[in-house]
C-alpha positions as CSV (number, residue, x, y, z in Angstrom):
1,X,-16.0,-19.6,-13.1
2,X,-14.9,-23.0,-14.8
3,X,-17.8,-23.3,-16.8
4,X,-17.0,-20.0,-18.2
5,X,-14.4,-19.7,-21.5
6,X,-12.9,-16.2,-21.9
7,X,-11.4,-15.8,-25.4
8,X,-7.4,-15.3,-25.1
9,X,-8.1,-11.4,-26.3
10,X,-10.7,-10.6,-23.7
11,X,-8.3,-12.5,-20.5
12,X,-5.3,-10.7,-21.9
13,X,-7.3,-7.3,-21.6
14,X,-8.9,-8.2,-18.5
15,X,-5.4,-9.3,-17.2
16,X,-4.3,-5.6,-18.2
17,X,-6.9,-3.7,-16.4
18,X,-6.2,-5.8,-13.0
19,X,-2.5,-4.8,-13.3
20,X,-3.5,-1.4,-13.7
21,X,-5.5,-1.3,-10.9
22,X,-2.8,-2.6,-8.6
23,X,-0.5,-0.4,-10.0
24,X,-3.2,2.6,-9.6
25,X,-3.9,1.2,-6.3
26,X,-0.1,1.8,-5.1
27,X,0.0,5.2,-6.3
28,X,-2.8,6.3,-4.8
29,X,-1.9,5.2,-2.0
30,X,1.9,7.1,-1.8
31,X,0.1,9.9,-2.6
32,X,-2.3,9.9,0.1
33,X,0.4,8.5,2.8
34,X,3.0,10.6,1.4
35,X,5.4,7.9,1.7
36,X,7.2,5.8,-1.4
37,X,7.7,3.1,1.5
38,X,5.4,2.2,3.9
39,X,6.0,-0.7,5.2
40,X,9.4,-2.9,5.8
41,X,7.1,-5.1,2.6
42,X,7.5,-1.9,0.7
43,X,11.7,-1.4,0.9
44,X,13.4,-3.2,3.7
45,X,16.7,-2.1,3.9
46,X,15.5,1.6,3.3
47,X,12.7,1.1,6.1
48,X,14.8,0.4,9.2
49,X,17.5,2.6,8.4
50,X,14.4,5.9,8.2
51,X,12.8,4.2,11.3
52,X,16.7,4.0,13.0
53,X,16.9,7.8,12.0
54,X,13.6,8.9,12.9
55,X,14.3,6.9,16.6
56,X,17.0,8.9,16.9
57,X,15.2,12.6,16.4
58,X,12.5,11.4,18.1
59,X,14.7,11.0,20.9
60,X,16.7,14.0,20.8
61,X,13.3,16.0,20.1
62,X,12.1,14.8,23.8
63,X,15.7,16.2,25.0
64,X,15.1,19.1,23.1
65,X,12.2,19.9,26.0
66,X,14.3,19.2,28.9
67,X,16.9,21.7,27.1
68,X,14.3,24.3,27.3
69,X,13.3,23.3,30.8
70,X,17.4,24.0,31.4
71,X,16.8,27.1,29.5
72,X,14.2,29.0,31.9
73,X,15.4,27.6,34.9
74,X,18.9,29.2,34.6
75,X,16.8,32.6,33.4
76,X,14.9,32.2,36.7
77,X,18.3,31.9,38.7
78,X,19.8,35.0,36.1
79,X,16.8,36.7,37.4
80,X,16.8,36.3,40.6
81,X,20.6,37.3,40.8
82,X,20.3,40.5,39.1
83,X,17.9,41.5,41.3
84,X,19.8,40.4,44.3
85,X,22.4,42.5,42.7
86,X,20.1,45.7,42.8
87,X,19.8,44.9,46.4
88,X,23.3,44.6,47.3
89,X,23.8,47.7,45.9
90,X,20.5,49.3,47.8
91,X,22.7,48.1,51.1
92,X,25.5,49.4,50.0
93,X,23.8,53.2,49.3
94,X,22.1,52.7,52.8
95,X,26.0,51.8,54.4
96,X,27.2,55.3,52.4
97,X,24.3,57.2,53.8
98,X,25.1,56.4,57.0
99,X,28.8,57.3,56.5
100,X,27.8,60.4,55.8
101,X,25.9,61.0,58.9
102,X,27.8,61.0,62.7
103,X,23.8,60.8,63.8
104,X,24.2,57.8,65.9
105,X,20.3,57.5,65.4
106,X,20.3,57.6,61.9
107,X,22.9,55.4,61.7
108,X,20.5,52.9,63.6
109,X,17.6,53.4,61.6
110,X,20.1,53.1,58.2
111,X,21.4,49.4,60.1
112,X,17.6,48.4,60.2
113,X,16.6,49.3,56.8
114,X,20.1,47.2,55.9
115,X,18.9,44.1,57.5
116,X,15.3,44.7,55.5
117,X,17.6,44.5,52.6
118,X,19.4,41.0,53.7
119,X,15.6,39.4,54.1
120,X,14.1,40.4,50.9
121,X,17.6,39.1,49.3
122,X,17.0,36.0,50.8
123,X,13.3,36.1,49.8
124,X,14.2,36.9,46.3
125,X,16.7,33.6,46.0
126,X,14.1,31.4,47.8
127,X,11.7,32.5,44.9
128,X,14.2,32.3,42.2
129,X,12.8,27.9,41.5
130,X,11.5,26.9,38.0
131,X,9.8,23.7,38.2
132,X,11.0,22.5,41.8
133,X,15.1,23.8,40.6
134,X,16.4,26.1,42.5
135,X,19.9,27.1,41.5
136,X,20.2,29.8,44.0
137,X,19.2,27.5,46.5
138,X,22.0,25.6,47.5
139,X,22.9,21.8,48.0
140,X,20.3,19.4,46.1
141,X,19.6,22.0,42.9
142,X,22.4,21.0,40.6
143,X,21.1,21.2,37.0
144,X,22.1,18.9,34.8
145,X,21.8,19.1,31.2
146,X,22.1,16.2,28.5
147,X,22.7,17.0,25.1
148,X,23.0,13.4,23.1
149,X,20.4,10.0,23.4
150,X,23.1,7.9,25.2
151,X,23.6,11.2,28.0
152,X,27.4,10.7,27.1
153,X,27.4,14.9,26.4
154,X,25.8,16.9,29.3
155,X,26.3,20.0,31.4
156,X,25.8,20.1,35.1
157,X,25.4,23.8,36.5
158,X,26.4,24.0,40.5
159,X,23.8,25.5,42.6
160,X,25.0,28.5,45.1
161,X,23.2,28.9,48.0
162,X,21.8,32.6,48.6
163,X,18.9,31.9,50.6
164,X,21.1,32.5,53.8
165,X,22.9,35.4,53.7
166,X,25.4,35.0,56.6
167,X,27.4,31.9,54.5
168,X,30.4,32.3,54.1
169,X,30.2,30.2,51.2
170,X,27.5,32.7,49.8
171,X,27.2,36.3,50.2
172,X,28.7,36.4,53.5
173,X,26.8,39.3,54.7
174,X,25.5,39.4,58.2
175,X,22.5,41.7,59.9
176,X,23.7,44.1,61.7
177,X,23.0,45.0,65.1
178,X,20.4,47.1,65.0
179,X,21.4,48.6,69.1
180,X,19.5,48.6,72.7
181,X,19.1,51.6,74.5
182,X,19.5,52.1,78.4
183,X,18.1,54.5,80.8
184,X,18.8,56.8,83.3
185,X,17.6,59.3,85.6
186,X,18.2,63.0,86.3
187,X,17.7,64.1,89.6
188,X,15.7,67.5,90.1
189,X,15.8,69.7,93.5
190,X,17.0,72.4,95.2
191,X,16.1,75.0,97.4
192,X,17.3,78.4,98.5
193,X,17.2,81.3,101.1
194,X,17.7,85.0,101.1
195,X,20.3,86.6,103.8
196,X,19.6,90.2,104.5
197,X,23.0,91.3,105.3
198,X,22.3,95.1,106.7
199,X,22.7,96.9,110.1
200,X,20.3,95.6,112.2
201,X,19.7,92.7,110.9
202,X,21.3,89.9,112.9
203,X,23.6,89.4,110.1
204,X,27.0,88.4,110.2
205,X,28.5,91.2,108.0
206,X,29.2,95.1,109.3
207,X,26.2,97.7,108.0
208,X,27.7,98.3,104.1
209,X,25.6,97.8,101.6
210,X,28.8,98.0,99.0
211,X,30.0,94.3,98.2
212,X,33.6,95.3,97.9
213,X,34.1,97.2,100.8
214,X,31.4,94.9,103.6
215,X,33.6,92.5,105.6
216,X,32.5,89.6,107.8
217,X,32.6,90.2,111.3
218,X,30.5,87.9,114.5
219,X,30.2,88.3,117.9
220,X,32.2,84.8,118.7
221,X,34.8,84.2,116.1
222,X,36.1,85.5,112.7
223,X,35.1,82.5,110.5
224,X,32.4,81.5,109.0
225,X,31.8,77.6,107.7
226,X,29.6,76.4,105.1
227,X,27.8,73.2,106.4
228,X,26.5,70.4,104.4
229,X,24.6,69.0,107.1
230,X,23.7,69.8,111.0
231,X,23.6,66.1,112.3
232,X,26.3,64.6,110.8
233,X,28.1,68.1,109.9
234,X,31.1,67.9,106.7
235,X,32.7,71.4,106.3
236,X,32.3,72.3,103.0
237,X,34.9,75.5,103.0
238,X,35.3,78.9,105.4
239,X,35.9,82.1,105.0
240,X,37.7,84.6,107.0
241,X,36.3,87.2,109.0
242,X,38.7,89.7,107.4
243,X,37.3,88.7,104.3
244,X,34.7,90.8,101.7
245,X,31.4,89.9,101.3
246,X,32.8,89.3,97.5
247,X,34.9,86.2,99.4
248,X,32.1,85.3,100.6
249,X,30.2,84.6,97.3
250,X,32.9,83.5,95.5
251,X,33.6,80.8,98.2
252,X,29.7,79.6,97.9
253,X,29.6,79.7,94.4
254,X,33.0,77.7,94.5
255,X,31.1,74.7,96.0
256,X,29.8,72.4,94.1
257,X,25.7,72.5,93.5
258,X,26.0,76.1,95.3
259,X,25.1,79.0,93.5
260,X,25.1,82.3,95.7
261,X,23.9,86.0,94.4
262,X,24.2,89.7,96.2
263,X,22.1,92.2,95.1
264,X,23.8,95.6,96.2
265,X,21.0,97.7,96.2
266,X,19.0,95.2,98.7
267,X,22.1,94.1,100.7
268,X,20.3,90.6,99.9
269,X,22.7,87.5,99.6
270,X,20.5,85.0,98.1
271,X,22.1,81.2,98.4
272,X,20.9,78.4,96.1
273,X,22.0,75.0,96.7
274,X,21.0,71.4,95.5
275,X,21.3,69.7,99.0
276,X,20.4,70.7,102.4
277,X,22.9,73.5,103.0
278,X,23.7,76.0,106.3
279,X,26.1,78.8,106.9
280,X,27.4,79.2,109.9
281,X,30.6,79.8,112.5
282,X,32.8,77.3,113.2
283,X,31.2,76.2,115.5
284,X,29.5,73.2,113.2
285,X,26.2,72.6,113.8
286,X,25.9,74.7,117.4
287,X,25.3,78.4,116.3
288,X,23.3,79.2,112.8
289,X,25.2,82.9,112.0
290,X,23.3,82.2,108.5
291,X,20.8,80.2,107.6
292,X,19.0,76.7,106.1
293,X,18.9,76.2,102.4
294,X,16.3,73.9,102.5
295,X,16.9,71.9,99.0
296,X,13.8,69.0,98.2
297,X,12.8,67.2,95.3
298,X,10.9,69.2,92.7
299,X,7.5,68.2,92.5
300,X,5.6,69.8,89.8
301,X,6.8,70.3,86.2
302,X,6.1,74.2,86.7
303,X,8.7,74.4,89.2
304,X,11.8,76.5,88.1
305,X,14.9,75.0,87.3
306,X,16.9,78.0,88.5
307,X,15.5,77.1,92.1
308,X,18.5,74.8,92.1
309,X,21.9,75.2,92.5
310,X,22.5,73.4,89.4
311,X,20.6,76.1,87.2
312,X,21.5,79.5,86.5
313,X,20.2,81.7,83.7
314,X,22.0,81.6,80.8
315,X,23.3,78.1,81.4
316,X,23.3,76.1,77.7
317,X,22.5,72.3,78.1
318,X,23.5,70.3,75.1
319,X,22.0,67.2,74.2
320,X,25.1,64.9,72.4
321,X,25.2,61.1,71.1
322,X,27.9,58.5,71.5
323,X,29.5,60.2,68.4
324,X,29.7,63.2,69.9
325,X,27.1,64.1,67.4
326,X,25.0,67.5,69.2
327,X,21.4,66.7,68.6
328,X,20.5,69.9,70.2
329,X,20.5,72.7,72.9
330,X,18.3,74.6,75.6
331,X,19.6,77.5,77.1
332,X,17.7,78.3,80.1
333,X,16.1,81.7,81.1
334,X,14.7,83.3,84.2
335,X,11.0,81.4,83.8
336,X,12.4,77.8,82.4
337,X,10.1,75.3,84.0
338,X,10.7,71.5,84.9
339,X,8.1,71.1,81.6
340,X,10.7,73.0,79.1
341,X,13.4,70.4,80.3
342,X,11.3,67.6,79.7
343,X,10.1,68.6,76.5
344,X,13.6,69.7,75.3
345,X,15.2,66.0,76.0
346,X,11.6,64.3,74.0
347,X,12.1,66.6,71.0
348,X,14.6,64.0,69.7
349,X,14.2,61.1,67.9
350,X,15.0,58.4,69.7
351,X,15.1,59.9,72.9
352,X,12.4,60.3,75.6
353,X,12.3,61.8,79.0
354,X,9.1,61.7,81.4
355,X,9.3,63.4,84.8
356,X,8.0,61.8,88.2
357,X,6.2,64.7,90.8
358,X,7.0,62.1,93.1
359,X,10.9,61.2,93.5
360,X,11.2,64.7,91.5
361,X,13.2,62.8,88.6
362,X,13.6,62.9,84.9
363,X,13.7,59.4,83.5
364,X,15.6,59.2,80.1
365,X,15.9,56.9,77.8
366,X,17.7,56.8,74.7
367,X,18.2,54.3,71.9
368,X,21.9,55.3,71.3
369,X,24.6,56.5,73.5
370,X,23.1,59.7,74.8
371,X,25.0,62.5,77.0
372,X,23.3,65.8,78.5
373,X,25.7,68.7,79.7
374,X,25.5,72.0,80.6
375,X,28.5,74.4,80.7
376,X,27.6,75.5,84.2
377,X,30.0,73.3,86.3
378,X,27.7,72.2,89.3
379,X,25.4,71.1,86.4
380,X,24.0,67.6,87.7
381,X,26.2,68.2,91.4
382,X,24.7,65.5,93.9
383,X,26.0,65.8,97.3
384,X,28.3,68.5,97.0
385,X,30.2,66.6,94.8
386,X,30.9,68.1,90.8
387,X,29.9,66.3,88.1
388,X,31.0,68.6,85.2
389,X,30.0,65.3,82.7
390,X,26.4,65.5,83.4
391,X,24.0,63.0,82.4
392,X,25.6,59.8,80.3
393,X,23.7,56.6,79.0
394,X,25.3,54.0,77.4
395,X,23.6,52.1,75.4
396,X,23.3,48.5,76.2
397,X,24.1,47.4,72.7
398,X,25.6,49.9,69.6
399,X,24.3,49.5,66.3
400,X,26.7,47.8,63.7
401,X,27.4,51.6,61.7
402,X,27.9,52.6,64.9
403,X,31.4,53.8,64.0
404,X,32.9,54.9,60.6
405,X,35.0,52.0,61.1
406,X,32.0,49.4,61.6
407,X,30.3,50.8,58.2
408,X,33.7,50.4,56.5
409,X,34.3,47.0,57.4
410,X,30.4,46.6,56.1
411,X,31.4,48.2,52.9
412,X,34.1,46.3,51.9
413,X,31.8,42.7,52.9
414,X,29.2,44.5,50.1
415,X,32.1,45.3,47.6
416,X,33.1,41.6,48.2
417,X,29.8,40.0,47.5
418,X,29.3,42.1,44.3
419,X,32.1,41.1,43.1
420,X,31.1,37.1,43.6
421,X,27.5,38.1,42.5
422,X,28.6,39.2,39.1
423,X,31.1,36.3,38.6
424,X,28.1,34.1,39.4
425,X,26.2,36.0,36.7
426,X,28.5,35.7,34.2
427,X,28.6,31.7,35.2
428,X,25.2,31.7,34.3
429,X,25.4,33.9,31.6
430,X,28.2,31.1,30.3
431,X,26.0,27.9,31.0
432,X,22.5,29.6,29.2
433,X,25.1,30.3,26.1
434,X,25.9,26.9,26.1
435,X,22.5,25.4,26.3
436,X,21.0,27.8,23.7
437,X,23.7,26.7,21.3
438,X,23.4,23.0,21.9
439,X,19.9,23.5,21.8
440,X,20.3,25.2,18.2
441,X,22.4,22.8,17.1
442,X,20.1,19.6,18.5
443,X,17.0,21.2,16.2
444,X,19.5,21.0,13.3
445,X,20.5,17.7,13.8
446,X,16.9,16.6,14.2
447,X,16.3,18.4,10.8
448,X,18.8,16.4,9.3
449,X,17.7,13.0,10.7
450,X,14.3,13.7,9.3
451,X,15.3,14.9,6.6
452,X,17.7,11.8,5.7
453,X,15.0,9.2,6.6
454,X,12.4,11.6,4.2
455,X,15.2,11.0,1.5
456,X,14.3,7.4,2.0
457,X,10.9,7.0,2.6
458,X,9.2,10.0,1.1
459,X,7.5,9.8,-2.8
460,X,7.9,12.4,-5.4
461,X,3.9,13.6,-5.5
462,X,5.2,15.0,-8.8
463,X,6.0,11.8,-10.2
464,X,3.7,9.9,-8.5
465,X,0.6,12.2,-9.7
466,X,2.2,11.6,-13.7
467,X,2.2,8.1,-12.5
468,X,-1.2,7.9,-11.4
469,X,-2.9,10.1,-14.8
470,X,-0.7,7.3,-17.0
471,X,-2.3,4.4,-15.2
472,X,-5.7,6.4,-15.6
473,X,-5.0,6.7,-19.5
474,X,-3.7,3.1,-19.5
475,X,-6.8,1.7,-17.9
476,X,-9.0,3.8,-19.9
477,X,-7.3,2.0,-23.6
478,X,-7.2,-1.4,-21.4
479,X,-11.2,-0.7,-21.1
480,X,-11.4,0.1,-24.6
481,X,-9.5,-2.9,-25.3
482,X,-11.5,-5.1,-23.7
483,X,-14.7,-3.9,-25.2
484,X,-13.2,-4.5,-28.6
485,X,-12.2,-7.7,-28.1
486,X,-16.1,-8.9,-26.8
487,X,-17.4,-7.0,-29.8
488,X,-15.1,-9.5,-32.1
489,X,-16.6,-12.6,-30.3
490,X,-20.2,-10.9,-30.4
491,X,-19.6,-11.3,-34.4
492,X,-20.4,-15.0,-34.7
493,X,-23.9,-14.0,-33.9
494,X,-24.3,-12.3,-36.9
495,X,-24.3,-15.6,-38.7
496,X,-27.6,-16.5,-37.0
C-alpha cells in the first residue's frame, strides 16, 4: 500500500523470500511433472524438437499394432497351411491304401473318404481369416505391411487361394469319382424228365442195362434228334442209331443248357435242360421216341438250382470285380436252394441280389464292375446258346482309383501340391521373420525417440530435490532475515 513505508532492510528481505518462492515454486513443479520443460515458455528450441520426436514414436507406436495385427494374421494363414498339409498327406495314405488293394469296392470307398479330405481342406482355408484377412483365400486378401510413418517401407504378402481345391493355380487337386453301379438280371429255370430206357419200356434203346454196350435202335429210323422246340422245331444235334447210349449222353450234355445223367443200375436217363427241350426221331416234331423236358421259371427260393441245366453239383460260382479281384465263391451241392444263391451274391459289400417268384429272376446290382461265373460251361445258357462268361455288370461310372494307373496319376497330383504347400510355408515362414524383426527393430527405434526427447525435456529429480531443500534452507534465513530487520525498526520504541 502507498501509505505504507517499508524500511530498505525489511523490502530487500521480503524481496528475497518472493524470489525464493518462485524459484521453489518451479522446482516443485519439475518434480511433480517430471519434466525440466514444460512448456515451449519453458525451452523453445528444446520443446519442439522432443514434441517432433515424440510425434514421430507416437506414430510408429500406432504402426507397431498393425505390425502385430500382420503378425497373427500370417500365423492364422501358417496354421491353416500346416494343417492343410496334414490333410494332403491323410489323402495321400488313403490313395496308397487303395494301391494296395485290387478291391474295386474298397477302392470306392478309399475315393470317397479322399473327397472328405478335399472339403475339410477347403473348410480349413476358408477358416484360416484373422480380422476379415484371409491369406489363404485368394484374390482381395493381400496383406500389406508398413514399417515407417511416411509408408515409404512396407511389405505386401500375396494371398493364394486354397479354398477351391480344383485351381490349377492352387492345389490343383480334383474329387474323384466316387462310381455308379448298374444292374442286371440272372435268369433262373429249368426243368427235367427221366427216360426209363429198359425192355419193355417203349424206349428207343435195345433191353441193356450196361451204358457201354446199349445201342439206339427205333422202329422207323436209326437217328434220333434233339429238338429245341415242337412248333417251330431247330435241331439241336443227332445221334446215330449205331451209336451207345454213352453217345447219347455225351451228345446231350454237349448242348448248351443240357445236362443229361444215366444211372446203370436203374437204366434211368435223366435229361435236364434250361429251355423247353424234346428227343426224338428225325422226324422233327411228328413222332416223340423221348420225351418233353418241360423247363419254367423257378418260382420259390426253395427250388433247387440243380433242376436246371445250368447247375450241376460240384459246380464253383465265383463272384469277381472289374479288377478281376475274386470277392468270393459258392460251390453248389445236391440241396443248394434258389435262397443260398441269393444270399451268396448279398454277402458282399457293395453287392445285392433279390430274387422275383414271379419272372423267376435274380436282380443284381453292384456298385463296381461285378462278374459271376461258374466253371460249368452251360452256366447262364439261354436258348441253347453258351454263355461260358456268365453274368457281367458294368458299372455305369468307375471310381477315380479305379485302376493302379488312376491312383498313380492321383499320387503324383498330391506329391505336387505338397511340394507347393511347403514352399508356401516357407513364404510365410519368410514374411513372419520379416515382420517380427521390423517389428523389433520399430520398438527400438521408438525407445530411442523417447528416449532423445526425455534427454531434452526430462529433470534430474536428484538435482532438482537438492534444488528444492536449498531453496527451503534459503527461505528459511530469508524469513529469519526479515524478522531481524523489523526487530531493528521495532527499536525506536524503546525510546518511548
Amino acid at each position: 500500500m502507498k501509505d505504507i513505508t517499508l524500511s530498505a532492510a525489511v523490502r530487500q528481505n521480503l524481496l528475497t523470500l518472493q524470489s525464493t518462492a518462485d524459484l521453489m515454486s518451479g522446482v516443485q513443479n519439475k518434480l511433480a511433472t517430471g519434466l525440466k520443460v514444460n512448456s515451449a515458455l519453458d525451452n523453445p528450441n528444446s520443446f519442439f524438437t522432443a514434441s517432433g520426436l515424440n510425434s514421430r514414436a507416437s506414430d510408429l507406436s500406432n504402426l507397431l499394432d498393425d505390425m502385430g495385427q500382420s503378425l497373427q494374421t500370417i500365423k492364422a494363414a501358417d496354421k491353416g497351411i500346416q494343417t492343410i498339409t496334414d490333410l494332403v498327406e491323410s489323402a495321400k495314405a488313403k490313395a496308397n491304401q487303395a494301391l494296395q488293394t485290387q478291391s474295386q469296392y474298397e477302392r470306392k470307398t478309399f475315393a470317397g473318404q479322399y473327397n472328405d479330405l478335399l472339403e475339410q481342406i477347403e473348410d480349413v482355408a476358408k477358416d484360416s481369416s484373422y480380422k476379415g484377412k484371409n491369406l489363404l483365400g485368394g484374390v482381395g486378401n493381400n496383406l500389406t505391411t508398413i514399417f515407417n510413418e511416411d509408408a515409404t517401407s512396407k511389405q505386401t504378402i500375396e494371398s493364394v487361394d486354397y479354398t477351391d481345391t480344383s485351381l490349377s493355380t492352387g492345389l490343383n487337386l480334383t474329387d474323384l469319382a466316387e462310381g455308379q453301379g448298374s444292374t442286371s438280371t440272372l435268369q433262373l429255370q429249368g426243368g427235367k424228365v427221366t427216360l426209363a430206357l429198359a425192355d419193355g419200356g417203349g424206349a428207343a434203346l435195345n433191353s441193356s442195362s450196361t451204358l457201354a454196350d446199349a445201342t439206339l435202335v427205333t422202329s422207323t429210323t436209326t437217328t434220333l434228334s434233339f429238338v429245341q422246340d415242337v412248333t417251330t422245331p431247330v435241331s439241336l444235334g443227332a445221334v446215330t442209331g449205331a451209336s451207345s447210349v454213352q453217345d447219347l449222353v455225351d451228345g446231350l450234355n454237349a448242348l448248351s443248357g443240357v445236362r443229361a445223367e444215366f444211372d446203370n443200375g436203374s437204366g434211368e436217363l435223366t435229361i435236364y435242360s434250361n429251355e423247353d427241350f424234346y428227343i426224338g426221331n428225325d422226324a422233327v416234331g411228328t413222332s416223340l421216341v423221348g420225351s418233353l423236358v418241360d423247363a419254367t421259371a423257378f418260382g420259390t427260393t426253395t427250388a433247387l438250382l440243380t433242376e436246371s441245366g445250368s447247375y450241376a453239383v460240384g459246380d464253383t460260382l465265383t463272384l469277381t470285380d472289374g479288377n478281376d479281384f475274386e470277392l468270393g465263391s459258392f460251390e453248389i451241392e445236391a440241396d443248394s436252394t434258389v435262397d443260398d444263391l441269393e444270399n451268396f451274391i448279398s454277402d458282399f459289400n457293395g453287392v445285392s441280389a433279390s430274387f422275383s417268384s414271379t419272372s423267376g429272376r435274380i436282380t443284381i446290382t453292384s456298385e463296381t464292375d461285378l462278374t459271376l461265373t461258374s466253371d460249368n460251361a452251360d452256366f447262364n445258357a439261354t436258348g441253347f446258346t453258351q454263355d461260358t462268361d456268365g453274368i457281367v455288370l458294368e458299372a455305369l461310372s468307375d471310381s477315380g482309383f479305379a485302376t493302379d494307373s488312376d491312383i498313380n496319376r492321383v499320387v503324383d497330383r498330391l506329391n505336387t501340391a505338397l511340394s507347393n504347400l511347403r514352399s508356401q510355408a516357407s513364404e510365410f515362414g519368410t514374411n513372419l521373420s520379416v515382420v517380427e524383426i521390423r517389428q523389433d527393430y520399430t520398438k527400438t527405434m521408438i525407445n530411442t525417440l523417447q528416449e532423445g526427447a526425455g534427454l531434452l525435456t526430462l529433470a534430474d529429480t536428484n538435482e532438482e530435490g537438492a534444488n528444492l531443500l536449498a531453496l527451503q534452507t534459503r527461505q528459511q534465513l530469508a524469513s529469519t532475515s526479515l524478522s531481524f530487520a523489523s526487530q531493528a525498526d521495532q527499536t525506536v520504541l524503546s525510546l518511548f
